[in-house]
C-alpha positions as CSV (number, residue, x, y, z in Angstrom):
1,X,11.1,-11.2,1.4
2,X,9.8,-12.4,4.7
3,X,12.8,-14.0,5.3
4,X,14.9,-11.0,4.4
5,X,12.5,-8.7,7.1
6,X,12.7,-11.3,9.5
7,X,9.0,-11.2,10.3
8,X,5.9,-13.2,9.7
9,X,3.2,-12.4,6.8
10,X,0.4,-10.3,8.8
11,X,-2.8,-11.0,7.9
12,X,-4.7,-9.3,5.0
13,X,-6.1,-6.4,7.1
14,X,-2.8,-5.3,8.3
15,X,-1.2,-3.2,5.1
16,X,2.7,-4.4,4.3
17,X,3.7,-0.9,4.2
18,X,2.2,-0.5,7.7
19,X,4.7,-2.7,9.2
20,X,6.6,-1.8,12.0
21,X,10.0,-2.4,10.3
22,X,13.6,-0.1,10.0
23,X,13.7,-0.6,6.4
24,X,9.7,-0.1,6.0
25,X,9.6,3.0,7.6
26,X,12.6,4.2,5.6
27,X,11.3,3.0,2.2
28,X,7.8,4.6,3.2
29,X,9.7,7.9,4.0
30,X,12.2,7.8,1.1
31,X,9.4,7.4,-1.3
32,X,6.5,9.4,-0.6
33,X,7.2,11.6,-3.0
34,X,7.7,11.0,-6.6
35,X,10.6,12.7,-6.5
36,X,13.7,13.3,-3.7
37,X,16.9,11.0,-3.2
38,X,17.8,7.7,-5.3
39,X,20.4,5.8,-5.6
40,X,20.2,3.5,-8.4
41,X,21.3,-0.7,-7.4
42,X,24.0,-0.6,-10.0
43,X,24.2,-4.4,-10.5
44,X,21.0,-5.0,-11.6
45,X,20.4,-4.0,-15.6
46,X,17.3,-5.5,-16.5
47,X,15.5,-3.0,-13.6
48,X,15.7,0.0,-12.4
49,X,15.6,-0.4,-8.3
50,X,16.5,1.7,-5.7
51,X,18.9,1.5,-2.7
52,X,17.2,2.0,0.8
53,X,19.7,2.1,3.5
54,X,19.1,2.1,7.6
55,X,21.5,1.7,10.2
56,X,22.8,-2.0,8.6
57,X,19.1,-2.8,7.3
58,X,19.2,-2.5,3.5
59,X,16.5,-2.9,0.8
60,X,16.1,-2.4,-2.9
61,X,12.7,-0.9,-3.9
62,X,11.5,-0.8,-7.5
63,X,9.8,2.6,-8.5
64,X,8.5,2.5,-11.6
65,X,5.4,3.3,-11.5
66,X,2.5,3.2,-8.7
67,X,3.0,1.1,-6.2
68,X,6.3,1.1,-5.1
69,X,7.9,-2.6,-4.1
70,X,10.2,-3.0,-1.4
71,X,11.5,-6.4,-3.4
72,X,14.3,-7.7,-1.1
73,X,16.0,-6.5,2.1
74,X,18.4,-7.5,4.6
75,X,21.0,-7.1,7.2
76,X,24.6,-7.2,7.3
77,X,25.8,-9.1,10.0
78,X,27.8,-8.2,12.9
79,X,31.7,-8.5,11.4
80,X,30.4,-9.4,8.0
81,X,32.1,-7.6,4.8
82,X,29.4,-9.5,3.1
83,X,27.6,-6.4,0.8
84,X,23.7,-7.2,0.8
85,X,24.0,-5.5,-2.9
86,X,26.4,-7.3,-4.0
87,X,24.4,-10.4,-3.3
88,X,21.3,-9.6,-4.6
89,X,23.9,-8.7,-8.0
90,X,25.1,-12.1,-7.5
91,X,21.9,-14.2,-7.0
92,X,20.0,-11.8,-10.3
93,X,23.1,-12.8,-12.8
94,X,22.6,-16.6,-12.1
95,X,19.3,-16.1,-12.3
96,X,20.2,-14.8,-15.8
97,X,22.7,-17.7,-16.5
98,X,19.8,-20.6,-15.6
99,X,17.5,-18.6,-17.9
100,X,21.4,-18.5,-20.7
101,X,21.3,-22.1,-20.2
102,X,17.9,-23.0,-21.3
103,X,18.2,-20.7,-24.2
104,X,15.8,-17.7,-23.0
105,X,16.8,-14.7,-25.0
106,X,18.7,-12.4,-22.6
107,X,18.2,-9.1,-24.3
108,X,21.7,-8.1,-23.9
109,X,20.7,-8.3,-19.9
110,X,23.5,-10.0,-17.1
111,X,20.8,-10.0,-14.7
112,X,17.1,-11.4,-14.2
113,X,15.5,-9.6,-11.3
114,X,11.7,-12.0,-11.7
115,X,12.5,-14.3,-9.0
116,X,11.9,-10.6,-6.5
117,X,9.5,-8.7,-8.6
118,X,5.9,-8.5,-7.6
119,X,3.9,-11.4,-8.6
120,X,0.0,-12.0,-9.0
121,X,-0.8,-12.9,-5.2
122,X,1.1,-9.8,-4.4
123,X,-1.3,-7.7,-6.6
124,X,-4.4,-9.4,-5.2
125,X,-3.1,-8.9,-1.7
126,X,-2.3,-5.2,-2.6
127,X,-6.1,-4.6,-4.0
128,X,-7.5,-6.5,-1.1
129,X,-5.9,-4.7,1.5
130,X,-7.2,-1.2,-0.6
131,X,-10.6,-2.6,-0.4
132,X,-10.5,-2.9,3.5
133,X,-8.6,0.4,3.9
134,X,-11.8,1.9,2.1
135,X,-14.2,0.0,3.7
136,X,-12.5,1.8,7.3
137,X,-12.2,4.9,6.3
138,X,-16.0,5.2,4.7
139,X,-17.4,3.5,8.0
140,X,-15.4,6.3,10.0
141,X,-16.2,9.6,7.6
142,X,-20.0,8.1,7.2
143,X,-20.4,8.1,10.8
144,X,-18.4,11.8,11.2
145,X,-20.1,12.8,8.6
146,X,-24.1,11.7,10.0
147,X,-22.8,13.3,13.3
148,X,-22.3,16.9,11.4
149,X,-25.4,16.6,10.1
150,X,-27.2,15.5,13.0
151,X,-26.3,18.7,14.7
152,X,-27.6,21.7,12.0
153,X,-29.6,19.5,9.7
154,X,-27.2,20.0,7.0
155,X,-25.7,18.8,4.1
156,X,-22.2,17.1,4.6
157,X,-19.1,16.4,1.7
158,X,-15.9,15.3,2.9
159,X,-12.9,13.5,1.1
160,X,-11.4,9.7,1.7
161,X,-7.8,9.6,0.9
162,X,-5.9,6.3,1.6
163,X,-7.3,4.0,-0.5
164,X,-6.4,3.2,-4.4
165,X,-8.7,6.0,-5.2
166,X,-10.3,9.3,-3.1
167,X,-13.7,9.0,-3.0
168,X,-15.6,12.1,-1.9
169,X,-18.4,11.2,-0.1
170,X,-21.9,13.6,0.7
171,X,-24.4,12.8,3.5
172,X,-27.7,14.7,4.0
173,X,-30.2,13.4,7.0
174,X,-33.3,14.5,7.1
175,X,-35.7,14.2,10.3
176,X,-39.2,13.2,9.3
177,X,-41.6,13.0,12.5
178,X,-44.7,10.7,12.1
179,X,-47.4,11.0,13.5
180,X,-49.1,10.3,17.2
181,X,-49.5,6.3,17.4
182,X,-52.9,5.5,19.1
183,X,-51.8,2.6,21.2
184,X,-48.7,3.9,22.5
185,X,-49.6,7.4,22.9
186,X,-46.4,8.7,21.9
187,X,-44.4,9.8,18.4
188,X,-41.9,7.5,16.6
189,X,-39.1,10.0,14.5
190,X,-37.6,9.0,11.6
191,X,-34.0,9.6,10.3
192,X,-33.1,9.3,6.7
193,X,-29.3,9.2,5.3
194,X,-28.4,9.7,1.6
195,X,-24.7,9.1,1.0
196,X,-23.5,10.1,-2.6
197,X,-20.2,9.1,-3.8
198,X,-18.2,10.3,-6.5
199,X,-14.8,8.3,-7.5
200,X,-11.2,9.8,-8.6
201,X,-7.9,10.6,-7.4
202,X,-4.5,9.7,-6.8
203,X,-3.0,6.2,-6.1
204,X,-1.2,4.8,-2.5
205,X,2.3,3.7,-2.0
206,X,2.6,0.1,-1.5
207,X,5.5,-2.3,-0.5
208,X,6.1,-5.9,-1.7
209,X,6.3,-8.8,1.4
């Protein structure tokens, strides 16, 4: 897949589907909604996948269930009649005919597609880079949130969205003054934050690097 972008593997804080990339964007855009245009990659019949097409960047993205997986891309070259499809056909049916050869049942299937489906390192990358995408955005609605209540002494709720799961988070800060101390002749005031969380919600689009 890396090859197919033509880009190097970010590191683990930078989401996949963040990358600045034609067929990225596109496959972000096509599929942000469970439902809108598709174009089924004919060749493949053990999958479903989906054709996403950018001036000559194309990709096939498997939307099954939650994530999404951008599982291969590529460009046609300048001049080329080479049809990145027809390739990807090509490279799943002897795929299929290695598998024939060493008697795996084929399930009536012409085509394997597992060499380009997501494997376990893809998951734990996709669940780490949830748990730092939570970790930001509490860090930043915390701190809003203290802010709010800093100014009326109020109870605060506001929602994360963004990560695997919305959390809704509550802040309430209380000011407690203590008393005079002796030796310094002055007051010391005390803040104190409660932050309540409550878990639930919808999952996040992710593509496969």
């Amino acid at each position: 897949m890396r090859d197919g972008l033509r880009v190097a593997l970010p590191t683990v804080d930078v989401p996949l589907n963040e990358i600045d990339h034609p067929v990225v964007r596109k496959a972000n855009e096509q599929f942000a909604e469970p439902t809108g245009p598709r174009e089924r990659v004919r060749g493949l019949d053990d999958i479903v996948a989906f054709k996403v097409k950018i001036q000559r960047w194309r990709g096939a993205v498997l939307d099954d269930r939650e994530p999404s997986w951008l599982l291969a891309a590529g460009i046609r070259e300048d001049g080329s009649r080479d049809d990145f499809y027809e390739a990807l056909t090509s490279s799943a049916k002897a795929a299929r005919a290695r598998l024939n050869a060493e008697g795996v049942p084929s399930g009536g299937k012409e085509t394997f597609s597992g060499p380009w489906l997501p494997t376990e390192d893809d998951r734990d990358r996709y669940a780490a880079e949830g748990a730092g995408r939570l970790l930001a955005e509490l860090e930043s609605i915390i701190g809003e949130l203290v802010c709010k209540s800093l100014l009326d002494g109020r109870e605060h709720e506001g929602q994360i969205a963004g990560a695997e799961r919305a959390h809704a988070q509550r802040v309430a800060l209380r000011h407690h003054p203590e008393p005079e101390l002796p030796q310094l002749g002055r007051r010391r005031d005390q803040h104190r934050v409660r932050v309540d969380q409550r878990l639930g919600g919808p999952q996040l689009v992710h593509q496969r690097l």
